[in-house]
Every structure is written in C-alpha cells, then in structure tokens.
C-alpha positions as CSV (number, residue, x, y, z in Angstrom):
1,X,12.4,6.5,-6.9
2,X,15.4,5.5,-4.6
3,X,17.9,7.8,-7.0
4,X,16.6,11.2,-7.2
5,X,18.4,12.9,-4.7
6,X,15.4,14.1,-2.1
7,X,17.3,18.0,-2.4
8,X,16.8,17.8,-5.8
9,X,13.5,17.0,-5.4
10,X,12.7,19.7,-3.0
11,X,14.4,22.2,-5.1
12,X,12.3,21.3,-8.3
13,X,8.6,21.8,-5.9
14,X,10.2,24.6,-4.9
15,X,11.8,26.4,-8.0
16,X,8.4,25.1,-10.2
17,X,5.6,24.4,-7.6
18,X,6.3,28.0,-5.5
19,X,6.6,25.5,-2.7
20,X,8.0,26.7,0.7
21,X,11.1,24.4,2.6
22,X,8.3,22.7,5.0
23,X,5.5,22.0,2.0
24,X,7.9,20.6,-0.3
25,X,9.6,18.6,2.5
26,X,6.5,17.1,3.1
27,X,5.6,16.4,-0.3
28,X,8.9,14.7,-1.0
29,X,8.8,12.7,2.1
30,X,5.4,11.6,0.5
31,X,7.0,10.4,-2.8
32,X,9.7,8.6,-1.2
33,X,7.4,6.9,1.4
34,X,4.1,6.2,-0.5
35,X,5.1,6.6,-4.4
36,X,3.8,9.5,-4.7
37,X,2.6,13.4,-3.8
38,X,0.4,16.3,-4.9
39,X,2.0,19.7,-6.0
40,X,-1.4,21.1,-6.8
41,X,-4.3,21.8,-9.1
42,X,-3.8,23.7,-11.9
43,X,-5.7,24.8,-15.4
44,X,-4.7,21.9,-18.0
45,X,-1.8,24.1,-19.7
46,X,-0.5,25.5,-16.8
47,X,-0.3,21.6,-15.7
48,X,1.1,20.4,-18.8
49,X,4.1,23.2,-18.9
50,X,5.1,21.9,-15.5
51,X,5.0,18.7,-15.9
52,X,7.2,19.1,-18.9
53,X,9.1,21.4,-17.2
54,X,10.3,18.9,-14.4
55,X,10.5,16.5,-16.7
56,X,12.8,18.1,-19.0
57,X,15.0,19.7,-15.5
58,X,15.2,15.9,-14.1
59,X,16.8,14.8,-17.6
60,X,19.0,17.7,-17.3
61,X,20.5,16.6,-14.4
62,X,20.2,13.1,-15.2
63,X,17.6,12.0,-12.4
64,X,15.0,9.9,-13.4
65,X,12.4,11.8,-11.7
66,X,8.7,10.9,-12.5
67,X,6.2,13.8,-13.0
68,X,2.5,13.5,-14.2
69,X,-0.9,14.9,-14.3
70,X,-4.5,13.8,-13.4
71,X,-7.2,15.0,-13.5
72,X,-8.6,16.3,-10.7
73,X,-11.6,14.9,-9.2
74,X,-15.0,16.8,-9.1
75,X,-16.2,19.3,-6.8
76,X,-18.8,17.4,-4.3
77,X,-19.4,20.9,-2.8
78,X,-18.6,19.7,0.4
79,X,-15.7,21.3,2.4
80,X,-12.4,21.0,1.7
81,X,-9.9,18.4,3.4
C-alpha cells in the first residue's frame, strides 16, 4: 500500500520474521514494487500467529498493512531456487 510507512514495514519483517536490515529491505521493496513479498514458510500455526500478529501491530499503529498466508506449493524434489 502507498501508506504504510516502508520503516515500519521493515521493522515488523524484522521484529516478527527474524529478518536481517538487507532481507527485509528487499522484501519490502518487493511489496511496494510488485504488491507483494515472501517472509517464509512456516508450520500452519506458526503461520497463522504471525499473520495475526502483524495484523494486530499494523492496527496498533494505525497502518493498514496487509498480511496473509498461502499455502505453500509442493515439493517437486527438484532443487531449490
């Protein structure tokens, strides 16, 4: 979104993502440029505790910050990119 300060946004894949300056950076640049970015693949309730804790941060602080899980796609057994 263009009102979510891109900081704040660092400091949330930071503080909930255990991002370092340069990954969440990047990330964030990836959300403000294409709509959207990974922060990783986690076990379902690990996922859903972070999304709803960034959700409920971003409401905190009155950003509208977007947050959401997928599910991840299937193992092909081929290498990773």
């Amino acid at each position: 979104d263009d009102f979510t300060p891109m900081d704040f946004v660092v400091d949330i894949l930071r503080r909930f993502f255990q991002k370092s300056v340069e990954e969440a950076t990047r990330i964030m640049l990836a959300v403000h440029h294409e709509g959207r970015g990974v922060c990783g693949v986690y076990p379902f309730e690990i996922a859903e505790s972070k999304v709803h804790l960034v959700r409920q941060t971003s409401r905190k602080h009155g950003h509208p910050l977007m947050c959401v899980m997928e599910r991840a796609e299937e193992d092909d057994g081929g290498e990773p990119c």
